[in-house]
Backbone as CSV, one residue per row, in Angstrom:
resi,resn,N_x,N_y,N_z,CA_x,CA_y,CA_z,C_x,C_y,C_z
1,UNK,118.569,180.679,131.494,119.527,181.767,131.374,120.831,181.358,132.033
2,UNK,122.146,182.182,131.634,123.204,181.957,132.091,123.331,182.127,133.759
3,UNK,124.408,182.198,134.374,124.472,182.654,135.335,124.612,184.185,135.997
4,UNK,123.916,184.961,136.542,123.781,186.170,136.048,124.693,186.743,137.487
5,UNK,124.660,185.814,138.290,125.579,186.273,139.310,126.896,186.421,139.504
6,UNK,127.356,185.990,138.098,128.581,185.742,137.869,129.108,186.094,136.563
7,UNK,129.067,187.292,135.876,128.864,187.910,134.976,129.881,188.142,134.015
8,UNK,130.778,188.276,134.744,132.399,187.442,133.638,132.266,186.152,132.984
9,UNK,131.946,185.259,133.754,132.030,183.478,133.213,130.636,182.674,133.285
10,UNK,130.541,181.720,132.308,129.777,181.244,131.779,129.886,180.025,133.235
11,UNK,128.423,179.336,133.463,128.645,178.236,134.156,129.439,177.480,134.235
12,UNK,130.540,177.140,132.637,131.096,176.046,132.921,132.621,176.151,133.170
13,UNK,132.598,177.550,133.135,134.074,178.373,133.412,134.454,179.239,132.452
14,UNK,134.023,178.785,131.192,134.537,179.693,130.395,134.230,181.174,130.064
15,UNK,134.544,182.130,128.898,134.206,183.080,129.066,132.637,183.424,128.247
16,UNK,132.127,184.310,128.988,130.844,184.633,128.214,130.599,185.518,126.619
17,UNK,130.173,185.204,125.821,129.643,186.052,124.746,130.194,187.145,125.150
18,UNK,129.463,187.948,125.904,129.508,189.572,126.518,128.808,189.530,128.297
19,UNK,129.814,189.833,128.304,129.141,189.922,129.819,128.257,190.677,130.195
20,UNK,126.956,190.174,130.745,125.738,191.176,131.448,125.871,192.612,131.421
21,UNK,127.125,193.107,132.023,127.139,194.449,131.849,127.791,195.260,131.006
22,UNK,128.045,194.392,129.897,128.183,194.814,128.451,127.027,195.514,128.182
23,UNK,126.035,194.785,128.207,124.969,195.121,127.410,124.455,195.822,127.578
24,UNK,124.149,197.158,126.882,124.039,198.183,126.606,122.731,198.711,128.126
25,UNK,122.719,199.354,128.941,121.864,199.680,130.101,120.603,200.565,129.442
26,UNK,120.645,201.366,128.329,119.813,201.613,128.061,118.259,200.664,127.498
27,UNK,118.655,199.183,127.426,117.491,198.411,127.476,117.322,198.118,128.513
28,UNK,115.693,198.012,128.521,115.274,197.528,129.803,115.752,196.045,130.708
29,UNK,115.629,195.901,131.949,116.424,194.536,132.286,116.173,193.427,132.203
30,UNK,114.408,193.212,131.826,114.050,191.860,131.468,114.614,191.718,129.591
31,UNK,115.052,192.903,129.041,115.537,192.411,127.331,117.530,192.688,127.648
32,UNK,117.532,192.944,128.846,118.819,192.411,128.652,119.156,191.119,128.915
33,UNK,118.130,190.770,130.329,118.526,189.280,130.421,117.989,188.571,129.098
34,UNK,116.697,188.966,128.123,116.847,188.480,126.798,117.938,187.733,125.714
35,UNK,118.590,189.276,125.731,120.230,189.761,125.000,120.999,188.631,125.224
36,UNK,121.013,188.442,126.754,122.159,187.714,127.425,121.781,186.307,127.102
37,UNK,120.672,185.529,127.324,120.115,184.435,126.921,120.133,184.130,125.747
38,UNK,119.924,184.923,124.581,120.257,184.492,123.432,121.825,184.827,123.057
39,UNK,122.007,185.440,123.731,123.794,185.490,123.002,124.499,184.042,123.442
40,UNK,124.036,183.437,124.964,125.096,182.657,125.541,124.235,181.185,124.217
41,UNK,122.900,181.088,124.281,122.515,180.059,123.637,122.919,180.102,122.357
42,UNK,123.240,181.347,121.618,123.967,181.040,120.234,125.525,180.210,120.346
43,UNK,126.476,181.273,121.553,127.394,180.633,121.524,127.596,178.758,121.476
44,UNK,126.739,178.717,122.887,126.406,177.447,122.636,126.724,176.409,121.379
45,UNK,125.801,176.761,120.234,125.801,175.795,119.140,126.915,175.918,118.859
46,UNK,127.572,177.297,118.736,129.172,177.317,117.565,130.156,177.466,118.400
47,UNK,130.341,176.861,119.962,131.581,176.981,120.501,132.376,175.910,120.043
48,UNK,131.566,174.328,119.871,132.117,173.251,119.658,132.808,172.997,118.046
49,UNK,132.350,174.105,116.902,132.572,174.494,116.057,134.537,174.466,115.569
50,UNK,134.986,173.969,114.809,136.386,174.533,114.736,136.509,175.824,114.265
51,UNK,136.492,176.648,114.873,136.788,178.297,114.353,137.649,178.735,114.693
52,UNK,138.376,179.147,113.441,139.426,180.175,113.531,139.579,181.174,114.401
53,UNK,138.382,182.106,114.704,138.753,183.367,115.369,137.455,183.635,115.901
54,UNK,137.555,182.673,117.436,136.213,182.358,117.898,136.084,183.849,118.529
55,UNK,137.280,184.504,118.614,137.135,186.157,119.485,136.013,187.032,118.472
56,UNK,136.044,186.816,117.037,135.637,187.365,116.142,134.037,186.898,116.086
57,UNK,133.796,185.529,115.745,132.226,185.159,116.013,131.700,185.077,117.356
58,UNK,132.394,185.189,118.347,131.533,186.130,119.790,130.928,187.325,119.393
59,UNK,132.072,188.495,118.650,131.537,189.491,118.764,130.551,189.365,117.991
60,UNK,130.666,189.267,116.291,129.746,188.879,115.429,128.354,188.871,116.379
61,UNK,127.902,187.639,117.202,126.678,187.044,117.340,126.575,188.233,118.647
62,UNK,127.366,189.096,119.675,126.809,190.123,120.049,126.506,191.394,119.602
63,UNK,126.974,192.050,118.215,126.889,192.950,117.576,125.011,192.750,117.101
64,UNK,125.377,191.101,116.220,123.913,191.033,115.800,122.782,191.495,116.606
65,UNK,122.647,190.289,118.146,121.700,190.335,118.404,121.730,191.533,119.156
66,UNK,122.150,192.693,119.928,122.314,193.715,120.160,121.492,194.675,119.397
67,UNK,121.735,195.115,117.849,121.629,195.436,117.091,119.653,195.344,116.961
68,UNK,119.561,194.161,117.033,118.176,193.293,116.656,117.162,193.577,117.774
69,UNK,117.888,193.837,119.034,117.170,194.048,120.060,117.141,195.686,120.175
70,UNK,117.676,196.145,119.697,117.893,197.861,119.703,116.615,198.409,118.995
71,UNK,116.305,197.496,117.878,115.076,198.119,116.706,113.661,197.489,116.913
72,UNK,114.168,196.194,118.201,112.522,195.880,118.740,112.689,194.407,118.981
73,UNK,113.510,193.798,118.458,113.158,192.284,118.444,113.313,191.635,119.560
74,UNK,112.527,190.965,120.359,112.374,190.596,121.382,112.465,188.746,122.190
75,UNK,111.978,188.580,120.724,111.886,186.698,120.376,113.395,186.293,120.668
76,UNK,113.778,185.577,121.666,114.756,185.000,121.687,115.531,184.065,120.851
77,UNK,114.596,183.364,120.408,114.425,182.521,119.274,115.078,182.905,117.804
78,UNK,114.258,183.755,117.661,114.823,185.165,116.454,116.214,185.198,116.692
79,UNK,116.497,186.450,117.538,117.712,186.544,118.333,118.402,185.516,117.921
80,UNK,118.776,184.464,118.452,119.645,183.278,118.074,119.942,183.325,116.797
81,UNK,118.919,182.830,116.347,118.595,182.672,114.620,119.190,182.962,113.233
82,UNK,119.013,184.514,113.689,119.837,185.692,113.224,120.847,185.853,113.525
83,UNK,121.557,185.529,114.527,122.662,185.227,115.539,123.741,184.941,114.521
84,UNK,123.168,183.385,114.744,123.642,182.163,114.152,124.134,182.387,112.908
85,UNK,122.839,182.822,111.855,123.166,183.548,110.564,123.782,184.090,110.175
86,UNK,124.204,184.963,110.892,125.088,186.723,110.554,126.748,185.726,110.757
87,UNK,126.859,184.938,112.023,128.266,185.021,112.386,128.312,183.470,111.328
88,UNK,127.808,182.824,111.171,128.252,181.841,109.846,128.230,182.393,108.695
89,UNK,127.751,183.345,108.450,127.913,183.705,106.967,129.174,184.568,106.982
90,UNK,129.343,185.290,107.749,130.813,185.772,108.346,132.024,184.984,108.264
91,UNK,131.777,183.873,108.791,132.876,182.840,109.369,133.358,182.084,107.972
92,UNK,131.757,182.073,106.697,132.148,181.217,105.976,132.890,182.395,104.896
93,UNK,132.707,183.756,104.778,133.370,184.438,104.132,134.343,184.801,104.199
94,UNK,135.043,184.528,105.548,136.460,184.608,105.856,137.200,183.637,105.187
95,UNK,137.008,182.508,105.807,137.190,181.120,105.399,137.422,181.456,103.782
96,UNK,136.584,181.701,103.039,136.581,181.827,101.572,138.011,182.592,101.032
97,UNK,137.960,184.095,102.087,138.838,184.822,101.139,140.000,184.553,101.766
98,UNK,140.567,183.780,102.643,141.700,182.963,103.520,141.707,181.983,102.356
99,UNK,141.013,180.818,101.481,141.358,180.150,100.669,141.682,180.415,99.623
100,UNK,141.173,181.650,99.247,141.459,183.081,98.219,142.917,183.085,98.096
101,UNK,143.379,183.756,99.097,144.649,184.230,99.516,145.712,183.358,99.536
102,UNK,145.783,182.222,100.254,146.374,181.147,99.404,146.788,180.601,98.396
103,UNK,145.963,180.730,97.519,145.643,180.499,95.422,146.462,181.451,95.331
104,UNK,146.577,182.745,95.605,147.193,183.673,95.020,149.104,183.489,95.116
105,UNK,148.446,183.162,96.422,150.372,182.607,96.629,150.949,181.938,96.077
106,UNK,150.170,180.485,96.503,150.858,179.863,95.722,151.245,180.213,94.031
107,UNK,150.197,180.658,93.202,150.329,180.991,91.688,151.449,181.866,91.693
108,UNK,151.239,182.768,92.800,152.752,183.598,92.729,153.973,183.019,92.781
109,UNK,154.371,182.017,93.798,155.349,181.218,94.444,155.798,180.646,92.951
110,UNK,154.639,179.849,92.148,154.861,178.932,91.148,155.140,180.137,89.939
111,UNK,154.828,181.333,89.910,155.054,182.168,88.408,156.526,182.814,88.490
Protein backbone atom coordinates (compact mmCIF):
# COMPACT_ATOMS: atom_id res chain seq x y z
CA UNK A 1 0.00 0.00 0.00
CA UNK A 2 0.79 3.63 -0.48
CA UNK A 3 1.85 5.72 2.19
CA UNK A 4 -1.04 6.26 4.36
CA UNK A 5 0.63 8.67 6.66
CA UNK A 6 0.98 11.00 4.24
CA UNK A 7 -2.17 11.27 2.46
CA UNK A 8 -1.74 14.14 -0.01
CA UNK A 9 1.48 12.54 -1.76
CA UNK A 10 2.42 9.48 -3.13
CA UNK A 11 5.92 8.06 -1.84
CA UNK A 12 7.72 9.43 -4.53
CA UNK A 13 6.41 12.99 -4.18
CA UNK A 14 3.98 13.16 -6.44
CA UNK A 15 0.36 13.56 -6.21
CA UNK A 16 -1.97 10.70 -5.29
CA UNK A 17 -4.97 9.25 -7.38
CA UNK A 18 -7.29 10.54 -4.46
CA UNK A 19 -6.19 11.01 -1.35
CA UNK A 20 -7.15 8.56 1.63
CA UNK A 21 -9.61 10.91 2.77
CA UNK A 22 -11.26 11.26 -0.38
CA UNK A 23 -12.55 8.13 -0.14
CA UNK A 24 -15.76 7.99 0.62
CA UNK A 25 -15.89 7.16 4.92
CA UNK A 26 -18.85 5.37 4.54
CA UNK A 27 -16.71 2.15 3.56
CA UNK A 28 -15.28 0.32 5.96
CA UNK A 29 -11.34 1.05 6.62
CA UNK A 30 -9.77 -2.12 5.65
CA UNK A 31 -11.84 -1.47 1.79
CA UNK A 32 -10.68 1.88 1.89
CA UNK A 33 -7.20 1.07 2.33
CA UNK A 34 -8.40 -1.51 -0.58
CA UNK A 35 -9.74 1.62 -2.74
CA UNK A 36 -6.53 3.34 -2.02
CA UNK A 37 -4.23 0.37 -3.05
CA UNK A 38 -5.81 -0.24 -6.10
CA UNK A 39 -6.26 3.26 -7.23
CA UNK A 40 -2.42 4.19 -6.51
CA UNK A 41 -1.43 0.61 -8.32
CA UNK A 42 -3.56 1.52 -11.37
CA UNK A 43 -2.04 4.87 -11.50
CA UNK A 44 1.09 3.25 -11.43
CA UNK A 45 0.87 1.45 -14.89
CA UNK A 46 -0.58 4.69 -16.77
CA UNK A 47 1.44 7.47 -15.12
CA UNK A 48 4.43 6.70 -17.43
CA UNK A 49 1.81 6.71 -20.23
CA UNK A 50 1.85 9.99 -22.59
CA UNK A 51 -1.56 11.38 -21.63
CA UNK A 52 -3.12 14.21 -22.48
CA UNK A 53 -5.22 14.92 -19.46
CA UNK A 54 -3.64 12.80 -16.83
CA UNK A 55 -6.11 15.12 -14.31
CA UNK A 56 -8.92 13.36 -16.28
CA UNK A 57 -7.63 9.50 -16.13
CA UNK A 58 -6.92 9.96 -12.26
CA UNK A 59 -10.33 10.73 -11.88
CA UNK A 60 -11.59 8.16 -14.43
CA UNK A 61 -9.66 5.18 -12.49
CA UNK A 62 -11.13 6.79 -9.01
CA UNK A 63 -14.70 7.16 -10.11
CA UNK A 64 -14.32 3.44 -11.43
CA UNK A 65 -12.93 1.74 -8.72
CA UNK A 66 -15.01 3.68 -6.12
CA UNK A 67 -18.01 2.88 -7.91
CA UNK A 68 -16.92 -1.05 -7.99
CA UNK A 69 -16.24 -1.04 -4.43
CA UNK A 70 -19.62 0.68 -3.53
CA UNK A 71 -21.67 -2.52 -5.13
CA UNK A 72 -19.24 -5.11 -3.39
CA UNK A 73 -16.11 -5.64 -5.21
CA UNK A 74 -13.45 -6.23 -3.05
CA UNK A 75 -10.56 -8.04 -5.24
CA UNK A 76 -7.99 -5.59 -5.66
CA UNK A 77 -6.94 -7.14 -8.59
CA UNK A 78 -10.45 -6.61 -10.17
CA UNK A 79 -10.33 -3.11 -8.94
CA UNK A 80 -7.24 -2.32 -11.02
CA UNK A 81 -8.43 -4.22 -13.91
CA UNK A 82 -11.49 -2.48 -14.38
CA UNK A 83 -9.56 0.52 -13.45
CA UNK A 84 -7.32 0.23 -16.13
CA UNK A 85 -10.22 -0.58 -18.57
CA UNK A 86 -12.68 2.14 -17.99
CA UNK A 87 -9.81 4.99 -18.06
CA UNK A 88 -8.16 3.50 -21.46
CA UNK A 89 -11.14 3.11 -23.15
CA UNK A 90 -11.84 6.71 -22.10
CA UNK A 91 -8.45 7.99 -22.98
CA UNK A 92 -8.66 6.11 -26.31
CA UNK A 93 -12.10 7.79 -27.09
CA UNK A 94 -10.95 11.09 -26.52
CA UNK A 95 -7.96 10.65 -28.46
CA UNK A 96 -10.39 9.46 -31.33
CA UNK A 97 -12.83 12.35 -31.29
CA UNK A 98 -9.64 14.99 -30.85
CA UNK A 99 -8.50 13.23 -34.28
CA UNK A 100 -12.15 13.65 -35.33
CA UNK A 101 -12.03 17.24 -34.79
CA UNK A 102 -9.07 17.92 -36.60
CA UNK A 103 -10.40 16.19 -40.07
CA UNK A 104 -13.10 18.47 -39.72
CA UNK A 105 -10.90 21.47 -39.74
CA UNK A 106 -8.81 20.92 -41.73
CA UNK A 107 -11.69 19.89 -44.63
CA UNK A 108 -13.09 23.13 -43.52
CA UNK A 109 -9.79 25.23 -43.76
CA UNK A 110 -9.34 23.39 -47.33
CA UNK A 111 -13.37 23.93 -48.55
Amino acid sequence: MTGHGDFGAAPNGEEKVMSFNEIPKFFHPEIRHLIDFALEDAWQELRNQDLADAASVRGKLATTIVALAAIGETDPVKLKRFALHAARGAFERAARAQHHRRQARKAAASA
